[in-house]
C-alpha positions, 0 to 999 in steps of 0.5 A, spaced: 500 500 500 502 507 498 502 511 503 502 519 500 502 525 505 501 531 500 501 538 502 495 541 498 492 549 498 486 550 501 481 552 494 486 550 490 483 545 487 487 544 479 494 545 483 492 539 489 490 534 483 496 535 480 500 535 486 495 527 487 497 525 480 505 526 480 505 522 487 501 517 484 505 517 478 512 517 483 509 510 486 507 507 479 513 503 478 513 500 487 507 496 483 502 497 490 495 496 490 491 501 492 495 508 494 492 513 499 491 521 501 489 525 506 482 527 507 478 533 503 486 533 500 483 535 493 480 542 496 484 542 502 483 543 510 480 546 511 476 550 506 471 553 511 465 557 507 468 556 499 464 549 501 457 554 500 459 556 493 456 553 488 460 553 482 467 551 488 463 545 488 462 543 480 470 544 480 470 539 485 466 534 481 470 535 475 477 533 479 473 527 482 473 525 474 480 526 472 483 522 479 478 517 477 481 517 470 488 515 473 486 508 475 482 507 468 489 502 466 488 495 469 495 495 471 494 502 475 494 501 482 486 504 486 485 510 489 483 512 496 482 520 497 478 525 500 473 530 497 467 534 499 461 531 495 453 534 494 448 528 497 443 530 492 438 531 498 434 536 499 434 537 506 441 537 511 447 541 509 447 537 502 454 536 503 458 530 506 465 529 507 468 523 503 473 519 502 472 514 495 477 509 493 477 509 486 479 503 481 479 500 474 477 507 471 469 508 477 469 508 485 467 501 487 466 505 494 464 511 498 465 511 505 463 519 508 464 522 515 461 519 520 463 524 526 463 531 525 467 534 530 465 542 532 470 543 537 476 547 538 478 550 531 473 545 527 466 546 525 464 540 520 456 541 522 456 547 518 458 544 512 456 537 512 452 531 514 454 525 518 454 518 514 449 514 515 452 508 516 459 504 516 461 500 510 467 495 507 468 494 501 472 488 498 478 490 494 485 485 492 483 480 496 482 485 503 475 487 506 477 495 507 474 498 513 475 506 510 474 511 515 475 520 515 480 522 520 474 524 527 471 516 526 478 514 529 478 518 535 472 515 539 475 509 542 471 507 548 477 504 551 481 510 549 477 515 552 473 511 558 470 518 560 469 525 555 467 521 550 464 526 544 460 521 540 457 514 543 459 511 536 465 508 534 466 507 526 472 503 527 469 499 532 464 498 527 468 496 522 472 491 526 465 487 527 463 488 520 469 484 517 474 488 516 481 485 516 486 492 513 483 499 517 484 505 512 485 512 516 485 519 512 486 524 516 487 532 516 489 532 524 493 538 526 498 540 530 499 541 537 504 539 542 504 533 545 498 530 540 503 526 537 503 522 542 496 522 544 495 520 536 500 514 536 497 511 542 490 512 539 492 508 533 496 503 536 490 501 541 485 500 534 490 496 532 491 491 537 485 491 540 482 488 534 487 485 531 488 489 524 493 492 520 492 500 521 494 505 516 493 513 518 495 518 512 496 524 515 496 532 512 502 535 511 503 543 511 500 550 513 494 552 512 493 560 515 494 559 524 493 552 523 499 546 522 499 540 519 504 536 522 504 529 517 507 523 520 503 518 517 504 512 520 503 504 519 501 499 524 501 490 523 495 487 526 498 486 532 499 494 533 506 495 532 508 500 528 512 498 521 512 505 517 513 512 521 513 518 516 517 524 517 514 529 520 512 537 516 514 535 509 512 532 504 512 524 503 510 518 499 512 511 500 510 503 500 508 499 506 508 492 506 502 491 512 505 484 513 511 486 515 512 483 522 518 488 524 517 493 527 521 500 528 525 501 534 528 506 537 523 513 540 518 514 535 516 521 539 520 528 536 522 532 542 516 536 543 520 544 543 523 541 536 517 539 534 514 546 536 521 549 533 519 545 526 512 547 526 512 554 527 518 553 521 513 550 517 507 555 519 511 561 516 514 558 510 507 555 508 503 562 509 508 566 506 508 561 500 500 561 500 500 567 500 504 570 495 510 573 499 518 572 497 520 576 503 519 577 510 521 584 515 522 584 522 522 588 528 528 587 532 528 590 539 534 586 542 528 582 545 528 574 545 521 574 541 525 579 536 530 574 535 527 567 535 522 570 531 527 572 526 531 565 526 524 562 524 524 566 518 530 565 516 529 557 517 522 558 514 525 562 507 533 564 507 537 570 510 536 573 504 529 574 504 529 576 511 529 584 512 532 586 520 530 593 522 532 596 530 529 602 531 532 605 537 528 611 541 530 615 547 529 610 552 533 604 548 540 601 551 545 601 547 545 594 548 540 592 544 541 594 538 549 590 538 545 585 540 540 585 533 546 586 530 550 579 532 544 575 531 542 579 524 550 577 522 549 570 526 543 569 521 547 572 514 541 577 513 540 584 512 539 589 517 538 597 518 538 601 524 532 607 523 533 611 530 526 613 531 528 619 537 527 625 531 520 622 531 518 621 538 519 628 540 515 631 533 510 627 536 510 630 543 510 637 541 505 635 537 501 633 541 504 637 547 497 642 547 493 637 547 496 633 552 498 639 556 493 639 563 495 631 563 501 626 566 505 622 562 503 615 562 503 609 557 500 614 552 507 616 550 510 610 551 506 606 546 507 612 541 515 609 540 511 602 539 506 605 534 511 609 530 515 602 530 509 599 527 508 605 522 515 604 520 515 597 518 509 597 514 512 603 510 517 597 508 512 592 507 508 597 502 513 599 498 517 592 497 511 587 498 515 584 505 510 580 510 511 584 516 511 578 522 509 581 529 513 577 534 509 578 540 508 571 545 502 569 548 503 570 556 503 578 552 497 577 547 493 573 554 495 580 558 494 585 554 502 587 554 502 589 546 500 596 542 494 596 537 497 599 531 505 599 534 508 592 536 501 588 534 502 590 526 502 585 520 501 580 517 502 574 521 503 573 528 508 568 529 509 566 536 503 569 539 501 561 542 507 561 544 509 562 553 514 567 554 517 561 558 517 556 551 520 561 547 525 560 553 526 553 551 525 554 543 531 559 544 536 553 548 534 548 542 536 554 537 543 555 540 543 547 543 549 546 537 552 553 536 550 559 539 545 563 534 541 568 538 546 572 542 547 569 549 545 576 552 539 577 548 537 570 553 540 572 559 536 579 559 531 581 563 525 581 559 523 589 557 519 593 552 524 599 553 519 605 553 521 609 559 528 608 563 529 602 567 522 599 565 521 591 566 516 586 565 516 583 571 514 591 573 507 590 571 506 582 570 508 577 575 513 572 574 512 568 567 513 561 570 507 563 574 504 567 570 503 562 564 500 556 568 495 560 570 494 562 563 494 555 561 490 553 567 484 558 564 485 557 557 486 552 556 483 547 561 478 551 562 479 552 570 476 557 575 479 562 579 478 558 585 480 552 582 487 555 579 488 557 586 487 551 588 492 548 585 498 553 590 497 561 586 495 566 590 488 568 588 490 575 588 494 574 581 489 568 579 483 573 579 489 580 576 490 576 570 483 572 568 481 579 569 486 581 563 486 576 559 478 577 559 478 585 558 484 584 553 479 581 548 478 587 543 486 587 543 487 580 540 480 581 535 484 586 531 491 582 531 494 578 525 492 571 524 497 566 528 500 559 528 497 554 533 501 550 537 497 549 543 491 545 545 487 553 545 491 559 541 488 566 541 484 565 534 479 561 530 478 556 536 477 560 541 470 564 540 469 569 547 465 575 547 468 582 547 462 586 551 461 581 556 462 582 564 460 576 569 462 574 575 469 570 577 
């Protein structure tokens, strides 16, 4: 069996064809029997609301056809791939999401998505009906029990509490007859999912004693990452076939091999972070249309570790540094950009920004004549910043990458219209204490990111000797609590429970809660933990409950 993980463009239905035809053509010679892509691979996932135009779907139909095509050879292995399809019913949504397997030239089976999940950063109700009922189908030999990614997530033994679903399509399918279970997938990336993955499909396996076959969507589609690892297990549940992960992949299984991989399977899970991030910025720039990426470098460690994942992501030359010093700015930080634009080879200019700043406050200084200083002056160096690398993009067409962390977007500790600007904010599901340890992985062989932009203490630099830690508690405490209430879903009394003084609990929800207009108005993100700031978060703005 072939096993291809692809990376396809969302609404790119020609160029993900295309993609699927040269892989299947890169297989041809192995001689497999059937090959395999991920799920909705030919529109790819996900594809939101272009599923409600119509004449987006009539494309869909006339790319079934060419795929179906490639099989029409009685040489030419089957096809297994994931499409949305109309029902033709009158009622319901009028679209499922499919998986076909097509051979000798028609599809001999159509298996569609049983559980539609609408959690997190999904919403599958909104475009699809459930199938009605799981099916095999017989094919060189086999009985294939075909499923869409979801349908393997609600094993009972799996999940002996919290179960989503009270069907289980697997199960079904084993008690059905199947003896090869097929998995095609669109699952995305976050941290420690991997193991959770394996686990899950692993137990399918050896609970029934079946060999199992999970192909895995590769690639970056806007803030989510799919990390691929496509993977094979034998009917006794050992895995015989691992894909790497973030790129592209396509190889033979044989699924009764009975050896079995050795060694850790797992990446480490800050390199895995590391990776996907990479990815993330590589994909969006690519998909979108960008060659080049500017930066804003503060001295900061966001600033650099965001600068030497677009280099990984497009290479030096494609990546513009900027320092930008005001009044308040050490010495120190813009030596320090400068190291690491030389460490990473790429192009860096210093714009002092001081002239600029005090144009602004002699403007302003009727206006604000009867007041005191306070943020207000601090955020125009931020905001004069922003202006200045959006002047960059604009001229030359270059991504402005915002770099601000999570434990900053959670708190509110960024600048509408300043350090909040651009096009993709890549860290911005990443704690302040993770950007820590991606940092030592990064320097982990060679020092790239300048030691003393590690070992500063953390500050915006908008007024003298300013600190985070001035206005926020310490990071390791303050990202627990922010992970314990973003994204556990815990109470305040129950955060405090777990030895955090209940003064700071109820100070920071307080801030992630009235700091929601902010991240509204911020640049979309990568998406590297269970709960991120965007599309799967959906909190109200205007709202004001008791804690």
């Amino acid at each position: 069996m072939g096993i291809a993980q692809i990376n396809p463009k969302v609404g790119h239905i020609e160029g993900n064809v295309q993609k699927m035809k040269q892989f299947y053509n890169e297989l041809l010679p192995q001689k497999p029997d059937l090959i395999v892509f991920p799920e909705l691979c030919v529109v790819g996932y996900p594809p939101k609301d272009l599923l409600e135009r119509w004449w987006f779907i009539e494309q869909i139909q006339k790319a079934k056809e060419e795929l179906i095509a490639l099989t029409s050879s009685s040489f030419h292995p089957g096809i297994v791939f994931g499409l949305p399809l109309p029902t033709g019913e009158k009622q319901g949504k009028g679209l499922v999401n499919a998986a076909l397997l097509a051979f000798q030239g028609k599809i001999i089976h159509q298996q569609n998505k049983s559980l539609l999940p609408t959690y997190d950063v999904f919403d599958e109700t909104r475009y699809f009906d459930p199938a009605q009922q799981q099916e095999l189908v017989a094919f060189k030999g086999e009985l294939l029990g075909i499923s869409v990614c979801e349908d393997a997530w609600n094993d009972p033994e799996f999940w002996p509490k919290g179960r989503r679903y009270q069907l289980d399509p697997i199960q079904v399918m084993a008690e059905k007859g199947a003896t090869c279970l097929v998995n095609i997938s669109a699952s995305p990336f976050q941290i420690g999912k991997e193991k959770v993955r394996f686990r899950l499909i692993h137990n399918h396996s050896q609970r029934f004693h079946l060999p199992f076959v999970y192909v895995n969507q590769v690639g970056g589609n806007d803030d989510l990452i799919f990390d691929g690892k496509s993977l094979a297990c034998n009917n006794q549940g050992d895995f015989i076939k691992k894909a790497p992960g973030f790129r592209e992949w396509a190889r033979i299984v044989d699924l009764a091999d009975q050896s079995t991989l050795i060694g850790d399977l797992f990446q480490d899970s800050i390199e895995s972070v590391f990776d996907a991030l990479v990815l993330g910025v590589q994909d969006y720039m690519k998909k979108c249309g960008f060659k080049k990426a500017v930066i804003g470098l503060s001295g900061g460690i966001d600033s650099a570790l965001t600068a030497v994942i677009a280099t990984r992501a497009v290479g030096p030359n494609n990546v513009l540094g900027i320092s930008m010093p005001s009044p308040y700015s050490s010495a120190g930080s813009i030596e320090d950009s400068q190291r690491l634009s030389e460490n990473l080879g790429i192009p860096f200019e210093v714009i002092p920004i001081s002239s600029i700043y005090f144009s602004y406050l002699k403007t302003l200084s009727k206006s604000f004549a009867e007041t005191k200083k306070d943020t207000t002056e601090e955020n125009l160096q931020a905001r004069i910043r922003g202006n200045i690398l959006m002047a960059f993009s604009n001229k030359y067409g270059y991504l402005l990458l915002s770099t601000g962390n999570k434990s900053e977007m959670a708190t509110g500790y960024c600048t509408l219209y300043g350090d909040m600007s651009g096009g993709l904010a890549v860290l911005s599901d990443v704690p302040k204490t993770m950007v820590y340890q991606i940092a030592d992985y990064v320097n982990h062989k060679s020092e790239i990111i300048p030691r003393e932009i590690i070992q500063k203490a953390p500050s915006a630099e908008l007024k003298p000797n300013q600190y985070d830690q001035d206005t926020l508690p310490p990071y390791p405490v303050l990202d627990q609590i922010i992970e314990l209430w973003i994204e556990d879903g815990l109470s305040v009394e129950e955060i405090a429970a777990r030895g955090f003084d209940r003064k700071t609990v109820l100070w920071t929800v307080k801030r992630i809660d009235r700091n929601e207009y902010k991240r509204k108005q911020a640049p979309p993100g990568l998406k590297v933990t269970s709960k991120a700031f965007g599309s799967g978060r959906r909190m109200p703005i205007a709202t004001d409950y008791s804690y």
